[in-house]
C-alpha positions in Angstrom: -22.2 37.4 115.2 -23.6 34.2 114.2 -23.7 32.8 111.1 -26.4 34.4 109.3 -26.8 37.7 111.2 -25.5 39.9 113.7 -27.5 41.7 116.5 -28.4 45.3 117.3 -28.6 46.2 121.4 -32.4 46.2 120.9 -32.3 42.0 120.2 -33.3 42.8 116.5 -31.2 41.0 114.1 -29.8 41.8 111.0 -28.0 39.9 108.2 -25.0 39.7 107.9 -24.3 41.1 104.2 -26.2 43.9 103.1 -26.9 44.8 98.8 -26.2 47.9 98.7 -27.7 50.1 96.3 -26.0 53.7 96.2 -24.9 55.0 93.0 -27.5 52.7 91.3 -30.0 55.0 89.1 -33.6 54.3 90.0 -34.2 52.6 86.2 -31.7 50.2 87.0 -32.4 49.3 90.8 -35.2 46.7 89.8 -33.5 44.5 88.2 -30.5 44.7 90.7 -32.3 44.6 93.4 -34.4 41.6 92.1 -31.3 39.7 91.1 -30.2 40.3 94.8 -32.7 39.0 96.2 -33.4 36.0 93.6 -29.6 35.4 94.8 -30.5 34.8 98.2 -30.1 38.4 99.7 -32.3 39.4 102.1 -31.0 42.8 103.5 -31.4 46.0 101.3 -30.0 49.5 101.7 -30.8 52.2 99.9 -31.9 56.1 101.0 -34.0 58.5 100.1 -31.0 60.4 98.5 -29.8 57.6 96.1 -33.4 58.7 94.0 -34.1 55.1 93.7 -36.3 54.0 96.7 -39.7 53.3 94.4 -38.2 50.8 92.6 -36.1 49.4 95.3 -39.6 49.3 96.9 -41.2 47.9 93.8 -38.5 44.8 93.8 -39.1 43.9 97.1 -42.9 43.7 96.7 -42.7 42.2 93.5 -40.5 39.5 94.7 -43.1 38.4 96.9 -41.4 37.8 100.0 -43.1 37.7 103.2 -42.6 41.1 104.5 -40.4 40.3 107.9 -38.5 38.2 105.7 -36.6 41.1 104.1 -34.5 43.6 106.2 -34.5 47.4 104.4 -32.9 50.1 105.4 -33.5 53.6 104.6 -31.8 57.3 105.6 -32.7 60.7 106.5 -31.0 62.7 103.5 -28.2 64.6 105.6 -29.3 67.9 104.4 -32.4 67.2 106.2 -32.3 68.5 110.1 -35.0 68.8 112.4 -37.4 67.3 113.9 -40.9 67.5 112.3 -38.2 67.8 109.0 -37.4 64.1 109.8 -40.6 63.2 110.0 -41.8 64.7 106.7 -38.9 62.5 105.0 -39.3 59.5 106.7 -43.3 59.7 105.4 -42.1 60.5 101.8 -39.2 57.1 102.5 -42.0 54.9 103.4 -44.3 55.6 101.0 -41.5 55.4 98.3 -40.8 52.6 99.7 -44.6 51.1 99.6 -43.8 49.9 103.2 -45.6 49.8 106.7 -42.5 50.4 108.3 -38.4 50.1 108.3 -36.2 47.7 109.6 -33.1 50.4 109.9 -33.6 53.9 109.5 -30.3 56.3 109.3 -29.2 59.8 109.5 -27.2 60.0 106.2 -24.4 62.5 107.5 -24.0 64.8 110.5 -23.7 67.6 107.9 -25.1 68.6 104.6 -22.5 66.6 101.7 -22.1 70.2 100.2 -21.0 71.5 104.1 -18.7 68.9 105.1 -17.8 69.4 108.7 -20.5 72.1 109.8 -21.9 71.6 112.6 -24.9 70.6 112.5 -25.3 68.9 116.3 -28.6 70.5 117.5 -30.7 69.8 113.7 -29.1 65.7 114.9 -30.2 66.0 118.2 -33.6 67.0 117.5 -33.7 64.2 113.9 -32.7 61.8 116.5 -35.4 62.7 118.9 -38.1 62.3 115.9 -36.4 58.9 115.2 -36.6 57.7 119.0 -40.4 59.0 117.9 -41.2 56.5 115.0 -39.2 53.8 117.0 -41.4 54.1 119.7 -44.4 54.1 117.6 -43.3 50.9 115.8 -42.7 52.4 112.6 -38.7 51.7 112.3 -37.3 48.4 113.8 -34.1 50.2 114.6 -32.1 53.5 114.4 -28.7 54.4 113.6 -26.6 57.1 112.1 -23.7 56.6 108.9 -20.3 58.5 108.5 -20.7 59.6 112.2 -17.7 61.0 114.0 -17.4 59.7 117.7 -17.7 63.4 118.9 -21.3 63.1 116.7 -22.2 59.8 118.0 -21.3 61.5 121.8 -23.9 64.7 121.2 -27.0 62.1 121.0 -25.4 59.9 123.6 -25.8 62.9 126.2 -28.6 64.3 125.1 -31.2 61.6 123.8 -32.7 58.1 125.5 -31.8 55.6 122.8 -28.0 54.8 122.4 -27.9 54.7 118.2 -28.1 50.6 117.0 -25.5 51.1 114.0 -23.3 53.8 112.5 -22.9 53.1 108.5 -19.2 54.2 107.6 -16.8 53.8 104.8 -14.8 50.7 106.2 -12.3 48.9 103.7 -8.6 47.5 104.3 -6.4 50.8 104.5 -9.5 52.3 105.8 -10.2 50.4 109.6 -10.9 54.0 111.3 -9.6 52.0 114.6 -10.7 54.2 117.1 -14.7 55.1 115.9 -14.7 51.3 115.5 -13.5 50.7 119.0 -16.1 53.5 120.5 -18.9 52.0 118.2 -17.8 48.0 120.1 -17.9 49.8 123.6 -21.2 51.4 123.2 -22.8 47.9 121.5 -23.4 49.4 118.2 -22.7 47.3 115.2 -20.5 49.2 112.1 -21.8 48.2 108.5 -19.0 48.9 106.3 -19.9 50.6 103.2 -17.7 50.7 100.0 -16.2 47.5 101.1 -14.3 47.4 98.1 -12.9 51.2 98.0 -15.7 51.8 95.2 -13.0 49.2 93.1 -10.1 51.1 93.6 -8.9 48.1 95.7 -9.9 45.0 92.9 -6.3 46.3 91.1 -4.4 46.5 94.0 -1.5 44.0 93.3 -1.4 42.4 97.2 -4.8 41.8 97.7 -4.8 40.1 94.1 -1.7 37.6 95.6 -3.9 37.0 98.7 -7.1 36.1 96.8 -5.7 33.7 94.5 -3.9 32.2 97.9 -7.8 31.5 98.8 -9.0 30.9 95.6 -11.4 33.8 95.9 -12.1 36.8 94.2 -10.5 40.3 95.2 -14.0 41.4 95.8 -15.0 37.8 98.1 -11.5 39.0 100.0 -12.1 42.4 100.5 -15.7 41.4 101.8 -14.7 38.6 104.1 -12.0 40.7 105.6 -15.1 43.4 107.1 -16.9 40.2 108.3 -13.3 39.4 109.7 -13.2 42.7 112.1 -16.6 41.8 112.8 -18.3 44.8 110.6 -21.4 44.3 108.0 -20.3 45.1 104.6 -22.5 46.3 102.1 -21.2 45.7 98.5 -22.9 46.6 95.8 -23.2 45.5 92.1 -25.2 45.4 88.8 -23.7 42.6 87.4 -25.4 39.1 88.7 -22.3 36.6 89.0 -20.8 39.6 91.1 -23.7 40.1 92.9 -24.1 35.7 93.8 -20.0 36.0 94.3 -20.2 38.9 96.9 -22.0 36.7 99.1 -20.3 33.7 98.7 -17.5 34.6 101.4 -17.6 31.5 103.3 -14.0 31.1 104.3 -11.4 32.4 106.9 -8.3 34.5 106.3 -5.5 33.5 108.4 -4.2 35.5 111.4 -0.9 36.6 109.5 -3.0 37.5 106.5 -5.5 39.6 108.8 -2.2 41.2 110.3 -0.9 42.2 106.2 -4.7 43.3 105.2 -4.2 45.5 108.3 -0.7 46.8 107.8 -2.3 48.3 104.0 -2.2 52.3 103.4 -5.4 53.7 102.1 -5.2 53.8 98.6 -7.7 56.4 97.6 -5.4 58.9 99.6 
């Protein structure tokens, strides 16, 4: 990691905080996503299953930005498995989207969200395969998977050509998942950490308020930094612009012993 970005196995580079935009309603994502990037953002999540990718889309072009100046990522809606299926939705994603192409595109799940655990390995194997597809072609930058098991990541590993680029997860203190993130390092691909901030459950945690005011920071600028800190690429998301400018404003280093604490924390939406 570098200061700005970090880099996927393919040499394509990403930055380093992402605005995320899940849970956003599509009336409300232009303006958020236009603060974003007003507020010097330049990486943009969203997915076809958060209904809100036209006016993501709309945002970005609107903002006027050169193009390969703003990094978005999209995902195959986990129900979705197949390949000519994948295909279908990636066409409908970029043309929400109003784009030539993606920077990141993702399989949402390994399974449906209302089959949590099914097994769903050969519809992944053959998304995958229509992903490897669009990368060749040009049309996607790079490909990756989110809340993938290592057992999931392993099925494309032995039976596809391209070794995923990122896995999207939920990654917050209490929530480190140790051993994906370990398999994810030894197999070079990078871990963004979504709902960095335990969806806010963790702004009225009593210890991580202490440590913030230690640094003079925000809960939120903590919980952030600490992701950056196990070398993941948190995605926090907001509606509100002095959050959004303050999320990215994490320019500081937690100590050794405070990194030791953060780690030591219980998950607290157990």
């Amino acid at each position: 990691m570098n200061n700005a970005n970090f880099k996927f196995h393919n040499d394509v580079e990403i930055p380093k905080i992402g605005f995320g935009t899940w849970q956003i309603p599509n009336d409300e994502a232009y303006d958020s996503v236009t603060m974003a990037l007003k507020n010097g953002y330049t990486h943009i999540d969203t997915a076809l299953a958060y209904q809100n990718e036209k006016n993501v889309g709309k945002a970005i072009k609107d903002f006027d930005l050169p193009r390969e100046e703003v990094f978005i990522t999209s995902k195959l809606p986990a129900q979705i498995k197949g390949f000519e299926e994948t295909l279908k939705a990636f066409d409908e994603t970029i043309t929400n989207l109003d784009v030539d192409y993606l920077d990141l595109y993702l399989i949402h799940a390994p399974w449906p969200w209302d089959e949590i655990g099914k097994d769903c390995t050969e519809g992944n194997i053959q998304s995958w395969k229509a992903m490897e597809q669009l990368y060749n072609e040009g049309k996607i930058k790079a490909i990756g998977v989110s809340n993938f098991e290592i057992k999931d990541i392993q099925a494309l590993l032995d039976n596809c050509d391209i070794v995923p680029m990122a896995n999207q997860i939920p990654f917050y203190v209490g929530r480190d998942q140790e051993d994906l993130l370990a398999f994810c390092k030894e197999h070079n691909i990078v871990v963004e950490a979504y709902s960095p901030l335990a969806t806010g459950e963790l702004l009225k945690n009593d210890d991580i308020k202490a440590l913030a005011d230690k640094y003079d920071v925000t809960p939120a600028q903590l919980l952030i930094r600490y992701c950056l800190e196990r070398d993941t690429l948190p995605l926090p998301k907001s509606t509100h612009e002095e959050r959004i400018v303050q999320n990215k404003e994490v320019d500081f280093e937690i100590s050794e012993e405070d990194m030791k604490q953060l780690m030591q924390m219980d998950d607290v939406r157990k």
